[in-house]
N, C-alpha and C positions, 0 to 999 in steps of 0.2 A: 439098234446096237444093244439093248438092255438082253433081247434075246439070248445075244452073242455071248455079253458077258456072263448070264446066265448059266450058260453050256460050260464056258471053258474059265471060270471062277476061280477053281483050284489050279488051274495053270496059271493060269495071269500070276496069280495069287506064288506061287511058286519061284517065279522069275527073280522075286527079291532073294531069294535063300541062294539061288544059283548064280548068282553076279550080287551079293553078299557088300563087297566095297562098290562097286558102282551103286550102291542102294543109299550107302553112307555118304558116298562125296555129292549125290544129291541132297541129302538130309542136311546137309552140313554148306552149300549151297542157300536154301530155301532159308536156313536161321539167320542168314546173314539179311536178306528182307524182311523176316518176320520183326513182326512190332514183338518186343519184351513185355507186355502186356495187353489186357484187353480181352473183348469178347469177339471171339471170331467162327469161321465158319470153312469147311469146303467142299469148294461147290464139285461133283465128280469124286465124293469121296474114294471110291474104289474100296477098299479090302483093308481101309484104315493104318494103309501102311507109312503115311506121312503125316494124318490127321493126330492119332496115337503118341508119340515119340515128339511132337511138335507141342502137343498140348492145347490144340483146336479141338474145343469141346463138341461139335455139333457142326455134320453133315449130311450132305444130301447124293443121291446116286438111283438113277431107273432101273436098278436091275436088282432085285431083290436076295439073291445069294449073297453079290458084294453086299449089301448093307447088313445083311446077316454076322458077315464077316469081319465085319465095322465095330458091329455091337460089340463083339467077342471082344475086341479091342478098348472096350469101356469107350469108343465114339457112343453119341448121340445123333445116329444115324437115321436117315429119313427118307421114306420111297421120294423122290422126285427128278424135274429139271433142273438144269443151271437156265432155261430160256424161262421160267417161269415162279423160280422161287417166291414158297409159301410163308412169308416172313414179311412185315410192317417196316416200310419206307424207313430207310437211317435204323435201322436195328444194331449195326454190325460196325464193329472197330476195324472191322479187317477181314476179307474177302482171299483166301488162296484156291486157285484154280490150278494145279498140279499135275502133267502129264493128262490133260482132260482136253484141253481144246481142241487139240486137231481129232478129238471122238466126237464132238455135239457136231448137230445137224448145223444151228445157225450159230457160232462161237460172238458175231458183233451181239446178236442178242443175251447172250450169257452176260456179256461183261455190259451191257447199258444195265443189263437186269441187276447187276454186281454193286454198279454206282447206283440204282435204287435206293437197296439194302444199306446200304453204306450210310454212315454218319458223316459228316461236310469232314472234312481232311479225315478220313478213313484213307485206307489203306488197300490195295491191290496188289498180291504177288500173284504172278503168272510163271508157272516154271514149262518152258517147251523144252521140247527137240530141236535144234536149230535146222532148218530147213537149209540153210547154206552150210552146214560145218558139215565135216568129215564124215559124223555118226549120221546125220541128218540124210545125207548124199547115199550114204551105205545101206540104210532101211527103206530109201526110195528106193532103188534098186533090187537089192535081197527082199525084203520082204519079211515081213513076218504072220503066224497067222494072227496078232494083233495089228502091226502098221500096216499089215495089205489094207487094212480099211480108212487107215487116219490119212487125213491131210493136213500135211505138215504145213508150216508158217517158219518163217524168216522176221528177224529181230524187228528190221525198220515195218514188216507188215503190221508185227503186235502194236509198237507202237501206235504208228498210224491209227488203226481199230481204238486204244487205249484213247489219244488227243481227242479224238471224234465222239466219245464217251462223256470225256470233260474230265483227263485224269490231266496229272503236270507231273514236278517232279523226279522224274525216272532215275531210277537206280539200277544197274545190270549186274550181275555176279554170275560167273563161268566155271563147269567144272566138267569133267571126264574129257581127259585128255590122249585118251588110246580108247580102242574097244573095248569094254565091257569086260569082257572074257580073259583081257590080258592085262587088270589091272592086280599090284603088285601090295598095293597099299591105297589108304583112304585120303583122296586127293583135294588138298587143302583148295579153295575155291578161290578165283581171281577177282578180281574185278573188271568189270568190260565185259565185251562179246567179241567174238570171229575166230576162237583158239577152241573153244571146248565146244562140247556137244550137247551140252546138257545146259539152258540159260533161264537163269530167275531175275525177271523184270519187275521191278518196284514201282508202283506209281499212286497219287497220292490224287486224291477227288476234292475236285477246286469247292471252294466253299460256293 
């Protein structure tokens, strides 16, 4: 995949300027998990367009163009995996894995790798695609040349993966509630899952 992102960087990279408020009402989704403090990290930085704006000093991402693009963004960006991060046991107050999972090879080893890193009640936000909502259904389907590759995940899956991890806890927050393309304004985020297409799971790493 690091290839991939390699090649189409500037596109990826694009997507946020072109669905502008779906870009927001994830951002604004994702702060409703984030700890208000703390030293954290994400894992699948991408093009630092969540790391930036969120104030997660320090990322990681296999594809070297994105992490180019990282830096640009004052991230502290770093070649690597999320199955293998280069970081000492309990480092991390807080762990965001952000539109990344359904790209890794192995995602149960990202997030064991996560509660690693993690300090005893650390923190795990997971933002997906919801695999059962609308949008989720729509890009299984359509396609794109990003999701033709991802495998998507369903809410009760992440969980599931997270318990098995040795997370508790959970918090859900919901947001893009039409397609992308036809949203009108920057969509205040729900709480729960099974309405929006865009879902940020909280979960906290048992001591």
């Amino acid at each position: 995949m690091s290839e991939f992102f390699d090649k189409h960087y500037l596109e990826y990279d694009a997507w946020y300027e072109r669905n502008k408020l779906a870009y927001l009402s994830e951002l604004e989704a994702v702060k409703k998990a984030l700890p208000e403090e703390g030293y954290g990290i994400e894992a699948g930085v991408g093009s630092g367009r969540f790391a930036a704006p969120l104030g997660i000093t320090v990322g990681i991402d296999p594809s070297k163009k994105m992490v180019e693009l990282a830096r640009e963004r004052g991230v502290d960006a770093r070649l690597g995996v999320g199955e293998k991060l280069p970081f000492k046991d309990s480092t991390f107050d807080y762990v965001a894995i952000i539109v990344t999972l359904c790209f890794v090879q192995d995602p149960e080893k990202v997030i064991t790798e996560s509660a690693r890193a993690l300090k005893p009640r650390g923190k795990l936000i997971v933002g997906i695609i919801d695999k059962e909502s609308f949008l989720g259904k729509f890009y299984q389907k359509k396609g794109s040349i990003f999701y033709g590759h991802a495998r998507f995940f369903g809410i009760e899956e992440v969980t599931q993966m997270l318990k098995v991890a040795g997370f508790s806890t959970f918090s859900y927050y919901q947001t893009i509630f039409d397609y992308p393309d036809k949203l009108r304004a920057v969509e205040k985020p729900l709480k729960g899952f099974g309405k929006g297409g865009f879902v940020v799971v909280g979960a906290v790493k048992k001591e």
